[in-house]
FIKEPA-214333 format. One record per atom (N, C-alpha, C): x, y, z. Coordinates in steps of 0.02 Angstrom, whole numbers, plus 50000, padded with zeros to 5 digits. Example, Ala and Ser with C-alpha at 12.3 -4.5 7.8 and 13.67 -1.06 7.14 Angstrom:
BEGIN
506604971650390;506154977550390;506604983550390;506424988850354;506844994750357;506455000250394;
// end
This chain:
BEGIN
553585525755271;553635521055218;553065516355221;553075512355166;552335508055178;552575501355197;552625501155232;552885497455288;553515497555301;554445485855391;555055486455414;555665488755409;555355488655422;555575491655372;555235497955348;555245500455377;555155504155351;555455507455410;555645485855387;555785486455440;555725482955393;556235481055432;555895481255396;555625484455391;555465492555377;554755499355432;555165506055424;554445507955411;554695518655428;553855520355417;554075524655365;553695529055342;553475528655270;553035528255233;552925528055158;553265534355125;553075540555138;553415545555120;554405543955104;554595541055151;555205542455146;555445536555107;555105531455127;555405525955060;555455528754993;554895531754972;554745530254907;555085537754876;555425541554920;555775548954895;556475543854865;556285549854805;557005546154767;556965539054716;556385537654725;556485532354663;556485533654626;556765529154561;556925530654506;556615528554454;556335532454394;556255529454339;555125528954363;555155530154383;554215528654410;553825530554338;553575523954309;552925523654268;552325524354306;551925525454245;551215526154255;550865517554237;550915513654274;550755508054270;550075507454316;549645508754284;549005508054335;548715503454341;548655501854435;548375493254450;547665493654498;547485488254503;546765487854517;547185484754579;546575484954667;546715482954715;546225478854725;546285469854719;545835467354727;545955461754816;545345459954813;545235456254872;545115447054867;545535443854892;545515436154902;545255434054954;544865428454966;544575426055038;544485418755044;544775416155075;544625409755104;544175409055160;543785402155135;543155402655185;543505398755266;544095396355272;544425396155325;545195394155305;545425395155373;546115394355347;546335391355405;546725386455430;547155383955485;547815384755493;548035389055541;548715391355560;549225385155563;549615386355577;550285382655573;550145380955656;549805382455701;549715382055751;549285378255774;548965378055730;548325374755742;547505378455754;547555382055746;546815386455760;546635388755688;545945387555692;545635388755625;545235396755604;545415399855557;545005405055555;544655406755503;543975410355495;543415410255467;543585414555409;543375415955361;543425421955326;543995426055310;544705420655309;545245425055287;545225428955234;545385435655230;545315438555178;546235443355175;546175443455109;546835449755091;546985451255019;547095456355032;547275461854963;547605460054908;547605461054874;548195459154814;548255462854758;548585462554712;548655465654641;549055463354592;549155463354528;549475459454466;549635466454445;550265463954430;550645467854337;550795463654272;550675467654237;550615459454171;550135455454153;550085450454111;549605444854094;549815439254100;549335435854139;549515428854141;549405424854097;550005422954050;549885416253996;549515413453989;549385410253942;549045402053926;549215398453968;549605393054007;549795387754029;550075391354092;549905398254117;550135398854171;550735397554190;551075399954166;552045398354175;552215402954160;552135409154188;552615415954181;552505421554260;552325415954312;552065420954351;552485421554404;552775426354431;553175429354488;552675431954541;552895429154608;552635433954666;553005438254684;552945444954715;553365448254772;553105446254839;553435447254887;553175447054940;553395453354978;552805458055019;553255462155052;553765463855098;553865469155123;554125470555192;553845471055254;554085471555312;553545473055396;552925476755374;553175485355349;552715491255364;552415491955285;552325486355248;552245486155173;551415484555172;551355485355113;550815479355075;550895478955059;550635476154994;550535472054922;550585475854849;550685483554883;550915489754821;551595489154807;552025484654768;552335484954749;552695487754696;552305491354654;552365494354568;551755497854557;551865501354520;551545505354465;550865510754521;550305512854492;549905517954545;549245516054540;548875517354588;548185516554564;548015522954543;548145526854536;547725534054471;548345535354470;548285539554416;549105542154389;549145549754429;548535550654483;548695558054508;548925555154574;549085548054582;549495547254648;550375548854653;550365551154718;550845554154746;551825550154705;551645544154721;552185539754728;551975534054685;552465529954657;552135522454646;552425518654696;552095511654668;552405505054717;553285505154737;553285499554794;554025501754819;554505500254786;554235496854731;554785492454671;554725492854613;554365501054619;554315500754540;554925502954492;555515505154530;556085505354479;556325497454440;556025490254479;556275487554443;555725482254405;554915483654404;554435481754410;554245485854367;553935481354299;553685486054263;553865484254175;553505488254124;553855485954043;554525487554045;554795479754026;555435481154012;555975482654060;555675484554140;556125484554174;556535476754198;556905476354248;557375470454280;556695464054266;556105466254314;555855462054300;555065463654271;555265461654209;554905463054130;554055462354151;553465466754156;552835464354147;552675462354099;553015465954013;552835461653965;552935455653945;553385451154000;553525445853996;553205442554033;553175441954104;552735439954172;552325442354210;551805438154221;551365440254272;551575440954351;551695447254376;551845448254427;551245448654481;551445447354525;550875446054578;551095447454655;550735448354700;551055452154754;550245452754793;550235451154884;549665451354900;549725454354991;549505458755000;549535460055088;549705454055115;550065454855176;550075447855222;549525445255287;549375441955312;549025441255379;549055449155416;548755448955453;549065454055515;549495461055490;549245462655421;549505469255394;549565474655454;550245478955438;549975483955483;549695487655452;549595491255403;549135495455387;548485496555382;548215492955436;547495493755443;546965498955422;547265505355431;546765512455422;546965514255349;547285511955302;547485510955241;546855509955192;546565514255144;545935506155108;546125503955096;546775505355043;546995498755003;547645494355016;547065493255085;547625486755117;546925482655154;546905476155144;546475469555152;546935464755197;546705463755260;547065460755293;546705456255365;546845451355369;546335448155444;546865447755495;546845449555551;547045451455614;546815452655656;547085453355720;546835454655791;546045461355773;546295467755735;545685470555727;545355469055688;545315462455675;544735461555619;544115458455679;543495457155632;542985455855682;542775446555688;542835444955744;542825436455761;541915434155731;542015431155696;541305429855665;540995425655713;541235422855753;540865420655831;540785424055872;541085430755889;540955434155921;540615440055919;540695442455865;540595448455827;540845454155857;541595452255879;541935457255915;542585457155877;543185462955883;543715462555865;544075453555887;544335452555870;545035446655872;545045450955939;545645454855942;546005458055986;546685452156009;546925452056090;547385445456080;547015439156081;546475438356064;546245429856053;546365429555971;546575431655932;546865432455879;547675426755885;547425418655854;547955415555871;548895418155848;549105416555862;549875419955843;550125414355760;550395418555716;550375416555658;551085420355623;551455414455587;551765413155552;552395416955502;552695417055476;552765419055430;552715412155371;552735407355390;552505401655358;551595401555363;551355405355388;550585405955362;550325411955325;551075416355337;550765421455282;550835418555196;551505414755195;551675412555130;551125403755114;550685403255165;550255397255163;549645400455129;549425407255158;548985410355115;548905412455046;549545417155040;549795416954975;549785410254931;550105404054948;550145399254928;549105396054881;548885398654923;548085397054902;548075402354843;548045408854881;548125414554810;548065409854746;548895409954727;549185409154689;548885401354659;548645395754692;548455390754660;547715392654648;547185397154663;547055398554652;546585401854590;547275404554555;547395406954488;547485403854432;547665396754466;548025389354413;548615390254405;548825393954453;549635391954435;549955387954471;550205382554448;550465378254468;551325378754493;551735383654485;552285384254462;552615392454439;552935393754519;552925400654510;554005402354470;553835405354431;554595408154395;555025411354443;554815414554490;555395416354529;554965420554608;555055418454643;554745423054733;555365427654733;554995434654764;555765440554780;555185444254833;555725448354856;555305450254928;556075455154968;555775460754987;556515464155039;556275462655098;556755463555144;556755461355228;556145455455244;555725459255274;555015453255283;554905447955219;554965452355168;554855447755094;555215442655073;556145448455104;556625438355101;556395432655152;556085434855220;556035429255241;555385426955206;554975428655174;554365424355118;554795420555100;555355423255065;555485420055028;555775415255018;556195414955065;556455408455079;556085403455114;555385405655149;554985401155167;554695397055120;554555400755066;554275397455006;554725392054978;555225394554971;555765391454938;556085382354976;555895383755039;556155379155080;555275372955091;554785376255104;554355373855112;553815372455041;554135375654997;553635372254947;553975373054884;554715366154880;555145370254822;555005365854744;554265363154751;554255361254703;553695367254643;553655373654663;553335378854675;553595382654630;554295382154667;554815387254641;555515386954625;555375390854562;555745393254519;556625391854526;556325399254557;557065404154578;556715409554663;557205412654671;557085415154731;557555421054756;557385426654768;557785432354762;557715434754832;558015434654866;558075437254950;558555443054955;558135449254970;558285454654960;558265457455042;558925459655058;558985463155134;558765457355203;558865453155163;558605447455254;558745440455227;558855438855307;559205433355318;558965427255313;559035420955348;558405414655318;558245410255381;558525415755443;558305415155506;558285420655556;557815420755593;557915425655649;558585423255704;559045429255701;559595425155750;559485429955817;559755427755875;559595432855943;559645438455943;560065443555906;560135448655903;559515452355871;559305448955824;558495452555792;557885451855823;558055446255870;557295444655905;557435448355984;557965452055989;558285455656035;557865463956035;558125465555953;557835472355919;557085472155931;556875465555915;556095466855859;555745466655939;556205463856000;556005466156079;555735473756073;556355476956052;556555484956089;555835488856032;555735487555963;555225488555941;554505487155967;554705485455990;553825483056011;553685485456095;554085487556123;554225490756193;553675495856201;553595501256158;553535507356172;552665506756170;552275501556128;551765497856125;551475495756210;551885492956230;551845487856293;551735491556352;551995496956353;552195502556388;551455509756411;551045508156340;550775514156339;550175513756358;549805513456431;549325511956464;548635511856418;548455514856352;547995513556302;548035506556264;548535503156276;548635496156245;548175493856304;548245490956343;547595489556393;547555480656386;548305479856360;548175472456361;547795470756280;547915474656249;547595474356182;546905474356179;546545478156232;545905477856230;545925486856231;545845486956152;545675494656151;545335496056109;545045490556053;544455494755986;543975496356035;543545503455998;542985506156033;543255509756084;543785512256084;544345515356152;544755521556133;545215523056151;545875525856154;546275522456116;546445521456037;547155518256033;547905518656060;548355514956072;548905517056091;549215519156046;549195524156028;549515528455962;550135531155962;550375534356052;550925536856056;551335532656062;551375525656112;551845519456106;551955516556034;551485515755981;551395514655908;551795519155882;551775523555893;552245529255852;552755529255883;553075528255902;553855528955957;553865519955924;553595516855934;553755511755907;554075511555823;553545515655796;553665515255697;554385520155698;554515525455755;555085530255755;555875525255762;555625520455800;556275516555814;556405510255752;556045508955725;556165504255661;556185509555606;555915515955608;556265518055540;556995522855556;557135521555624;557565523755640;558325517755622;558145512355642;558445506955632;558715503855558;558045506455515;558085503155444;558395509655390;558845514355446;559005518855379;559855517455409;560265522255413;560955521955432;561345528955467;561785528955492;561865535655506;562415539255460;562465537055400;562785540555336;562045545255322;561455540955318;560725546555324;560545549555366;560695549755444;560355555455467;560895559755489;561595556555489;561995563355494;562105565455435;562245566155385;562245569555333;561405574955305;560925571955332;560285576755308;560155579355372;560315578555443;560385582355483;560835586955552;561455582455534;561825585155587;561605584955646;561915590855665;561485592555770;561145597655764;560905600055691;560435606255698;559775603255752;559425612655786;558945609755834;558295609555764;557575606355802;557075605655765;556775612155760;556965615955806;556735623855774;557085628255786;557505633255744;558155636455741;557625645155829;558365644655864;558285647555914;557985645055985;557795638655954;557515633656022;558035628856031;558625630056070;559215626756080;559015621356123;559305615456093;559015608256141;559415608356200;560055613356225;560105614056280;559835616756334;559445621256296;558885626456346;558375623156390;557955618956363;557365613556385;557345608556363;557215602856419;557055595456394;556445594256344;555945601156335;555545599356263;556095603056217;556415604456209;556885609256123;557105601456106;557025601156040;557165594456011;557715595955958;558165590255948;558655588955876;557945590355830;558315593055756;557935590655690;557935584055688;558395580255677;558015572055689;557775569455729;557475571255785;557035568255835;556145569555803;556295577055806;555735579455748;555275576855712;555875576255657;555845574455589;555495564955613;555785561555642;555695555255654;555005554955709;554985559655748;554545558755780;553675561855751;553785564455707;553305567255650;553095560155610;553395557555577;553565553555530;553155546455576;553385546055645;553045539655665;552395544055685;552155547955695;551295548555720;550955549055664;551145550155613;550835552255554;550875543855546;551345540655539;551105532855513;550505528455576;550735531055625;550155527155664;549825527955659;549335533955658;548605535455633;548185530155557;548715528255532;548475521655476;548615514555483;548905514855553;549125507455566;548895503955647;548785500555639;548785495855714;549205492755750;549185493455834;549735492455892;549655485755891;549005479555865;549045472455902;549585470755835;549265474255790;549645470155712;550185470755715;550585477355739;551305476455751;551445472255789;551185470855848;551495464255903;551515457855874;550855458255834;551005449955776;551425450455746;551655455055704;552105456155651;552965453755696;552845458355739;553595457155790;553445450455805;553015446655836;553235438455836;553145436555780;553055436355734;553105430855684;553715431255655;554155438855648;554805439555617;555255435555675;555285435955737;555465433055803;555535422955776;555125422855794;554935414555783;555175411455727;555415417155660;555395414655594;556355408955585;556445406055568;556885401155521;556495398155459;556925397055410;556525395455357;556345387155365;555825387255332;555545381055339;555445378755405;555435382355470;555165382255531;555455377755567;556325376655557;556415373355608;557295376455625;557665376755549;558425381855570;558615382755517;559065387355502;559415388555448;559605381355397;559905379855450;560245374555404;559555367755380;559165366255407;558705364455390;558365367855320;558045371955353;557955378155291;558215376455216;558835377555232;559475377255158;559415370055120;559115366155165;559375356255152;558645357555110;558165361355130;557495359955075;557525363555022;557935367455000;557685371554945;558095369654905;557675370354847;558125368454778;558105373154735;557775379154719;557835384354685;558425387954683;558965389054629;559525392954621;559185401754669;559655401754699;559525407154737;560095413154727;559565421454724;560125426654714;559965430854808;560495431954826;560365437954906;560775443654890;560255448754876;560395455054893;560635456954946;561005461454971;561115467355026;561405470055028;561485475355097;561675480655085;562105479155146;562755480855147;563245478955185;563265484855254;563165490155230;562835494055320;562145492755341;561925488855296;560975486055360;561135486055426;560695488655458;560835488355550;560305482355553;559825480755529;559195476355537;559455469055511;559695468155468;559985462355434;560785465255451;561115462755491;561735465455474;562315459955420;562915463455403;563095460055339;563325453055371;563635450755445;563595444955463;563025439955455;562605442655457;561965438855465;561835435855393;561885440155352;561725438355282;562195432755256;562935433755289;563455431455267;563375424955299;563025422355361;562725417555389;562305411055332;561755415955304;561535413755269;561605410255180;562195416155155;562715412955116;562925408755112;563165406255180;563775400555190;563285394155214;562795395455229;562365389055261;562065385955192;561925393555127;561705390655046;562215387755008;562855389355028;563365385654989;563515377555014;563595378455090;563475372155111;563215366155100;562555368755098;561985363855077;561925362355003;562485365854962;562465363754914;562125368554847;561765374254869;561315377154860;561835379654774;561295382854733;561405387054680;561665393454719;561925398754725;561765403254759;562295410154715;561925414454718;562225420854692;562175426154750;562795429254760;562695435554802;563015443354784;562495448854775;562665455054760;562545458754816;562795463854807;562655473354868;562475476054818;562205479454862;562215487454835;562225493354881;562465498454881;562755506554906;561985511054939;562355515254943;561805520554966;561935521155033;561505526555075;561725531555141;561195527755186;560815524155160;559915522655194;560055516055216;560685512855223;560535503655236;560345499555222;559755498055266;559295491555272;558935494455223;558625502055205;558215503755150;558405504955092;559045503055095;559105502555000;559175497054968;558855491355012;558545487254968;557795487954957;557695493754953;556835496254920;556825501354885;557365506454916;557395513054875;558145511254806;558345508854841;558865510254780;559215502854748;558585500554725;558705491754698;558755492254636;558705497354586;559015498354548;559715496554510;560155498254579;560645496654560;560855490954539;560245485354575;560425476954549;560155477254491;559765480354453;559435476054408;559825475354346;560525475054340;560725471054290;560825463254328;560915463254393;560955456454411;560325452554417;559705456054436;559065452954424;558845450454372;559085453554305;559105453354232;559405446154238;560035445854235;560215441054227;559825435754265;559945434654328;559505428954363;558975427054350;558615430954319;558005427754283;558265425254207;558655428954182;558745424654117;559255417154095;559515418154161;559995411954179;559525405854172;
// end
């Protein structure tokens, strides 16, 4: 998927099987850059640059514009294709688009890579991170690459978007990684925004996820080509990277999906996985295919950023309930009540901390065999409630 999801993380292939309704909405992949940027941390960096793309036209007075924000294993392809002889469209284009949930002939949609993308070996993905090159050094980042945010990915964006002259965004939406944008936005800059649609995630990291986003990032740590993150010009750690992308798209689907599309068949009929410790299940396979093929386009430091910044994240950077006391945007939360990644406590966490505080707050599900991933593959099903929330 293209990207946690996929994780948030998987595989691009498998997200995007099965969407519904896919136009030919063809978008241009352009590039934004700030001549520095200062982390939430404090360290300054040169030449931020990242990807982006629009659906729609932006008004006269600039008051019709929506961001998405993505997921972990995402970019900024949210809708429509860049040539119409591509494979798949964006991950949202069932509800992205003329006339769909959320209308391009009405709003300018907007959507931009984050910091520390993983999709590095991607072109059309624009991103500054550990492998990007230190303009003082003229060497990769690598780990002198300060540790950053999910409040600096939505700080970047935040320039984007003013940027453009917009003063005043109609509504932020985003699945897993994207709800927590989104509620970062929402909490930290709610005179910004709108409305706010948090799709598959919660509006804090609670122990149990910063537990997981541990066990994800293991197989990285593990694989003597990481070298301490000193590996451009080297060996990548590709096989820990891939056992890594195997266990988050393992995580972000459900086992209504892999026992039902695979059972205990073996991965190759007559090679019984009782015979030898190499005879594999079809889903070991299948999953273990699926993560080498994504690592070859992605990077081992960017995932380790990616895993701390989801780690570290509460909205508005200090707790939930904090979080909730800043935002004033009527808020809708999606999910999916078997997510293993967001589980439905967690969400339900976040519910009760928005009602609390007083918050606007709307909450829908939606079905499907995939979990945590059918809030990307099968969001469809909300968009009479997206419909509405924007027209409310």
């Amino acid at each position: 998927m293209k990207g946690w999801i996929a994780g948030v993380l998987g595989v691009v292939g498998m997200m995007v099987t099965g969407m519904a309704d896919a136009q030919e909405l063809i978008v241009e992949k352009k590039i934004f850059e700030l001549p520095s940027y200062t982390t939430q941390g404090g360290r300054t960096l040169k030449n931020v640059k990242v990807g982006w793309e629009s659906y729609g036209t932006l008004n006269a007075d600039k008051s019709n514009a929506i961001l998405i924000c993505h997921f972990f294993s995402a970019n900024s392809h949210a809708a429509g294709k860049y040539a119409a002889s591509d494979a798949a469209p964006g991950y949202w284009d069932a509800i992205i688009g003329p006339g769909k949930a959320i209308d391009t002939d009405k709003y300018f949609v907007l959507s931009s890579d984050t910091l520390v993308n993983l999709n590095t070996g991607d072109p059309k993905t624009t991103t500054t991170g550990p492998a990007s090159i230190d303009p003082d050094t003229g060497k990769p980042y690598a780990l002198d690459f300060p540790i950053v945010t999910i409040g600096d990915f939505v700080n970047v964006q935040k320039a984007l978007v003013e940027s453009l002259g917009i003063r005043k965004l109609v509504m932020v939406a985003g699945p897993s990684m994207g709800a927590l944008q989104t509620y970062e936005w929402a909490a930290s800059h709610p005179d910004m925004v709108g409305k706010a649609m948090a799709v598959i995630g919660a509006a804090e990291a609670d122990a149990q996820l910063i537990a997981w986003l541990d066990v994800w990032a293991a197989p990285i740590l593990v694989d003597p080509n990481w070298n301490k993150g000193d590996y451009y010009g080297k060996t990548p750690p590709n096989a820990g990277l891939a056992k890594a992308l195997t266990a988050v798209t393992l995580q972000a689907n459900h086992g209504d999906w892999t026992n039902g599309t695979f059972g205990r068949r073996p991965a190759k009929e007559g090679d019984d996985p009782a015979k030898a410790l190499g005879n594999k299940f079809q889903v070991q396979s299948v999953l273990d295919n699926a993560g080498e093929a994504r690592a070859k386009l992605s990077d081992a430091n960017h995932f380790l950023y990616l895993v701390k910044a989801n780690q570290l994240y509460a909205a508005g950077g200090k707790s939930l309930a904090d979080g909730m006391s800043r935002i004033r945007a009527p808020l809708l939360i999606v999910s999916q009540p078997k997510d293993l990644v967001f589980p439905d406590e967690m969400i339900q966490r976040s519910v009760a901390e928005a009602k609390k505080a007083g918050r606007d707050v709307s909450h829908v599900t939606i079905q499907g065999t995939r979990g945590h991933l059918d809030g990307v593959i099968s969001m469809k099903q909300a968009e009479g409630a997206v419909k509405a929330f924007l027209e409310k």
